[in-house]
N, C-alpha and C positions, 0 to 999 in steps of 0.2 A: 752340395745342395740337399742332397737327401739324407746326409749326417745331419743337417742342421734340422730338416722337417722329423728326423728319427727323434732329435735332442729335444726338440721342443715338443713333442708327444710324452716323453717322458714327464719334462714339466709339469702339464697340463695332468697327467694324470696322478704324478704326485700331489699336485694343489688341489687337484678334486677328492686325496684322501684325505687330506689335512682337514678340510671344508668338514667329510661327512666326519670326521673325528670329533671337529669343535661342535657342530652339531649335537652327535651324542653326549660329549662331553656336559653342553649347557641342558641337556633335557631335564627338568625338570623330576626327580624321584618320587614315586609317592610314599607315604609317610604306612609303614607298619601298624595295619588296622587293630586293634584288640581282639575281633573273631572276625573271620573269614569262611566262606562255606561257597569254593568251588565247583566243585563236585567232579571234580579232573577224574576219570578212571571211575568212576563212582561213588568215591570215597563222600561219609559224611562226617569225616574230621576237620577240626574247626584250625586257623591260625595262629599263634600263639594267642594265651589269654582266655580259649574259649573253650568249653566241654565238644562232645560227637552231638549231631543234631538226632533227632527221633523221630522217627517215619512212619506215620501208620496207613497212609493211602496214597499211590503217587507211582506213577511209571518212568524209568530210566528212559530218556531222549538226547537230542541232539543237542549243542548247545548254540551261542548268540553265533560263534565261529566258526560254525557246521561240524563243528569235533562230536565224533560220537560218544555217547555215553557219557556227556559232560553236565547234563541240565537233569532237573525233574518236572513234570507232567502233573497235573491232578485232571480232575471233571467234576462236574455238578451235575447232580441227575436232578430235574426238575421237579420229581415227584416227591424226591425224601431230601430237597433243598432245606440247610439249619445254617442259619449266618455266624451261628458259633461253631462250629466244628473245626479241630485243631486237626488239618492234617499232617503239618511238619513243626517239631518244636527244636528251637535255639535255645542253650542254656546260657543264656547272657540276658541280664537285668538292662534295659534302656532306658527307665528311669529317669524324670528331670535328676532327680537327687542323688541319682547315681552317674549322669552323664549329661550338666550340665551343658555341657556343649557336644553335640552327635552331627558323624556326619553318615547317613546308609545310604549307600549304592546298591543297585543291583541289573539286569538283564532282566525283562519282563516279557512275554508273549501272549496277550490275553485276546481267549474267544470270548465276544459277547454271549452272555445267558438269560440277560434281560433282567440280572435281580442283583442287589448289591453287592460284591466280591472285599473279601478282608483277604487280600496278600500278601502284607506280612507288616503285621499289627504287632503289640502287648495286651492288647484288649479289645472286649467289642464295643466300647461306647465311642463317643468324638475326643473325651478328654485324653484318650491310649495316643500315644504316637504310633506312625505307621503310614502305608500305603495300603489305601481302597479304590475301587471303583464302584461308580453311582450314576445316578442318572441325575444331569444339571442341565437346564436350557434346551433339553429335549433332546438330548445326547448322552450317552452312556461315556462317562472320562476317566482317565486316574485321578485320583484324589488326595491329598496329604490332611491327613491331622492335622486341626491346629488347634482343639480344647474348646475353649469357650467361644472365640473367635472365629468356630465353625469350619469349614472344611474348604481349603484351599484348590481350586481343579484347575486342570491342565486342561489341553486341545482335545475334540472330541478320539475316542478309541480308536483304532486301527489294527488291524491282527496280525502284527509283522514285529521284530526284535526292536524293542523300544529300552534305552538305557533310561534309568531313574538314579535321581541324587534329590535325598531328601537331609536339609541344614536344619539341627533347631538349634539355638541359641536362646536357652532356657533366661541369661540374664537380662538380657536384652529385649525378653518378649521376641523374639524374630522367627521367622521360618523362610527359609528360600526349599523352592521345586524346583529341578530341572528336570525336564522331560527334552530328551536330544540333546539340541541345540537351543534349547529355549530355555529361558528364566520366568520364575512367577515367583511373586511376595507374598507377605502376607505377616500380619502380628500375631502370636500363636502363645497360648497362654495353655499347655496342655496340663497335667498334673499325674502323679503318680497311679501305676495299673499292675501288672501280674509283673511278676520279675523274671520272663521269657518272654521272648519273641515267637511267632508262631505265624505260618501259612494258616490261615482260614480258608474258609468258603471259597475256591478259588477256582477259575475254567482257566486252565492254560500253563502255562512253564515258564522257570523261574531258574535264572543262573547264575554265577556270581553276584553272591551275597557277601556285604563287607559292611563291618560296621566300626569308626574312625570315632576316636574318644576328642577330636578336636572341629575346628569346622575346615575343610579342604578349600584351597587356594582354586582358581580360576583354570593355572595350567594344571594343578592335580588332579582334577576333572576331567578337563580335554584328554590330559592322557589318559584315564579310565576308560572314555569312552569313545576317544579315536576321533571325534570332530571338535572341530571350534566353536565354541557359543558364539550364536550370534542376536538370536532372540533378546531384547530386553536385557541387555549387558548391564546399562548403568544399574539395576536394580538389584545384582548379585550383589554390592557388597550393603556389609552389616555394620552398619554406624553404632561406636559403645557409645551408648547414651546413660550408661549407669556407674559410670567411672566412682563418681561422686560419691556414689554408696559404699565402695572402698576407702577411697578417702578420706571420709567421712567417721566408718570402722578403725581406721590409721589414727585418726586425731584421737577419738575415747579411747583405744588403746594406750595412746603415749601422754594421757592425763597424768597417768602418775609414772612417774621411775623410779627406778633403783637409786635409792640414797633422799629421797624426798620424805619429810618431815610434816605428819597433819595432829593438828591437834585435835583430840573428843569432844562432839560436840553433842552427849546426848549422856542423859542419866546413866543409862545401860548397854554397854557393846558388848558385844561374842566374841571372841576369838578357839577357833577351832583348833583338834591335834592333829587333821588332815584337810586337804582339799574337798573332800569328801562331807563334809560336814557330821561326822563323826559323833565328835562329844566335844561341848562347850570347856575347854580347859582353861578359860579366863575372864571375867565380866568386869570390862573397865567400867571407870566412871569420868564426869566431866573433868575436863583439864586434861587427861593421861595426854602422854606422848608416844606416838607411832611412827617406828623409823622403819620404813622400808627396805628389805635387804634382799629379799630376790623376788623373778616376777615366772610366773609360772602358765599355763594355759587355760584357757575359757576364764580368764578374768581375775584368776589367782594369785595371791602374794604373798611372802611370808613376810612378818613384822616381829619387831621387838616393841616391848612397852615399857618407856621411862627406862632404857636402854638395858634391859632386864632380861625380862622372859619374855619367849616366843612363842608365835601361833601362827594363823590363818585366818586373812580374812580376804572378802572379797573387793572387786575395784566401783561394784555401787555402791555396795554395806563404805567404804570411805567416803564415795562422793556424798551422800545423803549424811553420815554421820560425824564425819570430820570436815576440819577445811585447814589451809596449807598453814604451815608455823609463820608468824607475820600478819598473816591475813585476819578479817574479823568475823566470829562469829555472830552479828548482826547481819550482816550481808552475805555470810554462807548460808543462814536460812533463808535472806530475802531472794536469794540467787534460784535457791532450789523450790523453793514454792512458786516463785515466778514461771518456772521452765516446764513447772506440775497444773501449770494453773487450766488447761483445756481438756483437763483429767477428769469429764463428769461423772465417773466413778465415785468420784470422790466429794463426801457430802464439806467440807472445806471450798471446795470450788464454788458450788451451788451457792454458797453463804456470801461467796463474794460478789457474783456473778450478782444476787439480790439485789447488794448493794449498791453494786454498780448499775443496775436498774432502775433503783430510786431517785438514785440522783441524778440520772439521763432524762428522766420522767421530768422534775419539776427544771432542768437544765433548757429541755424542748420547749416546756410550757411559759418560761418567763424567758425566753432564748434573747429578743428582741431587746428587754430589759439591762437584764446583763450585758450584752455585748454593747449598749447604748454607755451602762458605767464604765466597762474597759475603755472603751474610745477617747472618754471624758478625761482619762490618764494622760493623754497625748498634751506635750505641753503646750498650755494658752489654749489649746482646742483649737488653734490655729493649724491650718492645713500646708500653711507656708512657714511654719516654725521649724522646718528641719533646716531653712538656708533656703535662700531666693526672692525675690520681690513681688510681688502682687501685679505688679504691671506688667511684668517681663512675658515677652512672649514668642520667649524659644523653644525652638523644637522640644525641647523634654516637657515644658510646661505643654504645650499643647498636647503633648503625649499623656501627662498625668490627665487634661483634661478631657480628652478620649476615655479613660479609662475611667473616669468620675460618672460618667455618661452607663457607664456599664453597673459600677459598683457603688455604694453595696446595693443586692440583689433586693428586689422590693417584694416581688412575688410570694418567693421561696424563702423567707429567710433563713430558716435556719436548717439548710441545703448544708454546710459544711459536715454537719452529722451522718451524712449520707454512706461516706466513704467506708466507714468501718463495717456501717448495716451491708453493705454492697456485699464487701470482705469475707463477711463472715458467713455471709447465706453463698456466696461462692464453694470457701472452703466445705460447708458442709453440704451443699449440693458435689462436690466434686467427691466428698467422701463414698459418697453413697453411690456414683455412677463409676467412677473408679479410681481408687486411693492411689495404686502402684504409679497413673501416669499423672494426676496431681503433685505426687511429690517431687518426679521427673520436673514438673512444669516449673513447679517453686526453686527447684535447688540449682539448672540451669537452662530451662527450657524458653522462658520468658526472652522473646529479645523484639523489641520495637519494632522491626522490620520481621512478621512472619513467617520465618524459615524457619522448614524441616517440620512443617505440621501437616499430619499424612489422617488426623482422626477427627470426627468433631468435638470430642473433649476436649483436643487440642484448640480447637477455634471458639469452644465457649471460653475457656480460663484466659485466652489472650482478650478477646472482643470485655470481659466483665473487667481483666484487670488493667486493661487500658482504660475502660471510660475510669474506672475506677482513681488512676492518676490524673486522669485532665480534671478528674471532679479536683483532687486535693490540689492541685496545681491553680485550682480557678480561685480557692478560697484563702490559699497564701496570696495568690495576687490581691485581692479583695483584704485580705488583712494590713499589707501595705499599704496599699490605696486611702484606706478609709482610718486607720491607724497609724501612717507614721512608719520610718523601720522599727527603733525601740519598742513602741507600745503595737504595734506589728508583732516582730518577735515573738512577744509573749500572747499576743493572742493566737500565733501560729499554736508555739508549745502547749497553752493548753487543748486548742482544737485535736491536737494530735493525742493528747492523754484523753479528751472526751470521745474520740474515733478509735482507742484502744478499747476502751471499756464499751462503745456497740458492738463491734464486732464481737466481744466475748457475748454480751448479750443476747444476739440477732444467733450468734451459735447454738447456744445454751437451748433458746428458745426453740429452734426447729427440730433442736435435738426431743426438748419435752413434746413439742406436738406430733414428732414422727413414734415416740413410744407412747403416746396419748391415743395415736389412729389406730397402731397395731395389737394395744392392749382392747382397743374396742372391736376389733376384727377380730380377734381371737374370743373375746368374750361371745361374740354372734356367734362364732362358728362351734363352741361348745353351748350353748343355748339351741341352735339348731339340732345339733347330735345328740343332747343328752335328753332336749325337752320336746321333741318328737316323738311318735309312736305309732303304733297300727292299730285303728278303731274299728268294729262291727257295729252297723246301725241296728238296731231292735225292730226297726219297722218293716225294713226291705231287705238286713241280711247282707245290704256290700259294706266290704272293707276298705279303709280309705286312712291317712295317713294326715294327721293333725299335731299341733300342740299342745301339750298338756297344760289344762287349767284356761281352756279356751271357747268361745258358742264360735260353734261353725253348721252349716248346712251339709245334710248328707248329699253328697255326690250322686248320688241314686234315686233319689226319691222327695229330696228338697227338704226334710224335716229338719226344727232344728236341736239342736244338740249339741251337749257341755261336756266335752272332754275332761 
């Protein structure tokens, strides 16, 4: 009996290695940071990737793990407080454009000072990435960078070892905080600052510093910092909502390949002796043939001409000036000025944009007219000429006459025009409050059912481009109804080519009156500064500040007087 109680302690202790084996085993590793700045022993060398940090004020301390000599110290003296002062500098660039996706950890110990703290910033303004504390909601917090978007804070301060994990996901617009165990969001549009890192202004101690060129996983965290999130979990992850924009890049990349044939479509092409744009070593003319034979970087290709000689050219200098062998050069131009055509750069647009304004004009004003002759197409003008009897009184029929009852519109008539003007004042109100998530919206943002709208931009473009579909949804039914499907049909088609040319319109136009407002604010604002000036009265002697070439009253003494 006590072999067997021996045998089976054996077991049991064997299975409980195995256990903490599989355990270690499945632990999750964290990923080798680019710099690192422990400070184990003192040292201020950095992890692979990164230079020795620079110290110019700061005391050897304890660290988060009570290891001596593991952490650094600063203080703030209240008197000779400077919110720029660099006390520890990192030679590592954190940069969107150098680390588009960042993830910093660190160990943080902060005494309150009552005045803003830059802990370890690129810079001093909100566009820097980095960790601050401030004062929000009458509480002094950590703080994270997030650019335009303002500054993201955590739970109010506490003076004890607090772990930070700061995520940016520069594609994405994203930022995640972790403070502990807690999560906080946030959209974060930050932009480029000093190409170092650096402790500022800071009361307190700071230890493991690690800065990850990717964004760290859930359990790469935990292990960092020895607990499990449990604050606001669902929020930690980073939805790629910008996939598309590679995709996107992928498609005009593989317009042209290797071995693809365009023909000249233009009086005069360059071909170059480098990528580099060097020196013009060839100026075709129309007709020539360009055969593609290798494709090289940022857009490059070498070609042959009329299977001959070769050069350099570029993959727009092709798209704009040739088009594929087979294809026509009527519709490579029509292609390309179509795709050019919201380009108000360009006085061509404007010309058209006019035109399409004139005939919108008298389109509105005899609207009733016109669509009175289209109708008249519908054959006999009989409403029962598509198939069915006049008496019959089946459910469809009663249904068309439901819908007779509705349409066409008596009020409004010529409401189908609407949909473009909607369009167009959308897209240009959305340009102007913000381009980056308008394009998001358009390319896969849009979905019937409102998910994943976290902004109001978000809930203007949906609310304008929905009513925006029920309007053209209301005026195809209404073209049916009151047209017939044939002569329907065509009154949809051309509702659609008249709602193309509003929308250019309705653009075009807020575009003129937004540079019509600004050219006149600016006009005031140099009329105020330059036709302004400092006046002495003759009577009384004060000096008082008027417009030139103006009667005003002295300030002083009431007289009056012409500047």
């Amino acid at each position: 009996m006590k072999a067997i109680s021996f045998f089976s302690f054996l077991f049991l202790l064997l299975l409980s290695q195995i256990n903490v084996c599989g355990q270690e085993k499945n632990k999750p590793s964290i990923p080798a940071p680019v710099a690192a700045y422990l400070f184990d022993g003192n040292t201020l060398n950095s992890a692979p990737g990164g230079g020795k940090a620079k110290i110019k004020q700061g005391n050897i301390a304890s660290g988060h793990d009570g290891k001596a000599h593991s952490a650094y110290s600063f203080s703030i003296h209240p008197k000779t407080y400077n919110s720029s002062v660099q006390n520890m500098n990192f030679p590592i660039d954190i940069n969107p454009s150098k680390f588009p996706l960042l993830t910093i950890t660190a160990w943080v110990k902060a005494t309150n000072c009552f005045r803003k703290m830059l802990v370890l910033v690129n810079g001093t303004d909100k566009y820097a990435r980095g960790l601050i504390i401030d004062k929000h909601d009458d509480n002094f917090r950590f703080g994270m960078n997030c650019g335009k978007d303002g500054i993201l804070y955590g739970p109010p301060l506490i003076d004890e070892w607090t772990f930070i994990a700061m995520i940016y996901d520069s594609r994405n617009q994203a930022a995640r905080f972790i403070i502990n165990d807690q999560v906080y969001s946030s959209r974060a549009t930050t932009r480029d600052n000093a190409d170092k890192a650096f402790v500022g202004a800071f009361n307190g101690t700071i230890d493991d510093i690690r800065f990850f060129d990717k964004i760290l996983t859930q359990a790469e965290i935990e292990q960092l910092s020895g607990k499990p999130i449990t604050g606001n979990l669902s929020e930690l992850e980073i939805k790629d909502r910008y996939s598309y924009k590679e995709k996107r890049k992928l498609k005009e990349e593989n317009k042209i390949k290797v071995g693809d044939i365009y023909i000249v479509d233009a009086p005069e092409y360059k071909l170059f002796d480098t990528t580099n744009q060097t020196n013009a070593t060839k100026i075709l003319g129309e007709g020539d043939t360009l055969y593609v034979i290798s494709k090289y970087d940022d857009g490059w290709y070498k070609v042959t001409v009329n299977g001959g000689a070769s050069g350099f050219t570029t993959r727009g200098t092709i798209i704009k000036y040739a088009y594929p062998s087979g294809g026509s050069s009527f519709l490579h131009k029509l292609s390309y000025e179509f795709s050019h055509i919201f380009d108000f750069t360009k006085l061509r647009s404007w010309i058209i944009v006019a035109i399409f304004a004139i005939i919108l004009f008298f389109v509105k004003r005899y609207f009733i007219k016109l669509d009175l002759l289209l109708i008249r197409l519908r054959k006999g003008g009989d409403e029962f000429a598509g198939g069915g009897g006049k008496n019959e009184t089946s459910s469809h029929s009663q249904g068309i006459n439901f819908l007779h009852k509705i349409y066409p519109v008596k009020a409004f008539q010529w409401y189908p025009l609407l949909s473009g003007l909607m369009l167009g004042a959308t897209l240009f109100i959305g340009s102007f409050w913000d381009g980056y998530e308008m394009e998001w919206f358009y390319n896969e943002g849009f979905n019937i059912l409102p998910i994943g709208y976290d902004r109001p931009i978000h809930w203007f473009f949906y609310g304008m481009t929905l009513l925006t579909i029920l309007l053209t949804i209301s005026w195809c039914i209404e073209s049916f109804v009151v047209a017939g499907p044939w002569v329907g049909l065509l009154r949809i088609l051309i509702l659609f080519i008249l709602n193309f040319m509003s929308l250019l319109v309705s653009f075009f136009l807020l575009v003129l009156v937004a540079a019509f407002i600004l050219i006149m604010i600016g006009l005031w604002v140099f009329g105020n500064t330059v036709g302004s000036g400092s006046y002495k009265c003759p009577s009384c002697g004060r000096s008082f500040s008027a417009s030139a070439g103006s009667s005003v009253s002295c300030p002083g003494c009431g007289a009056s007087l012409s500047t």
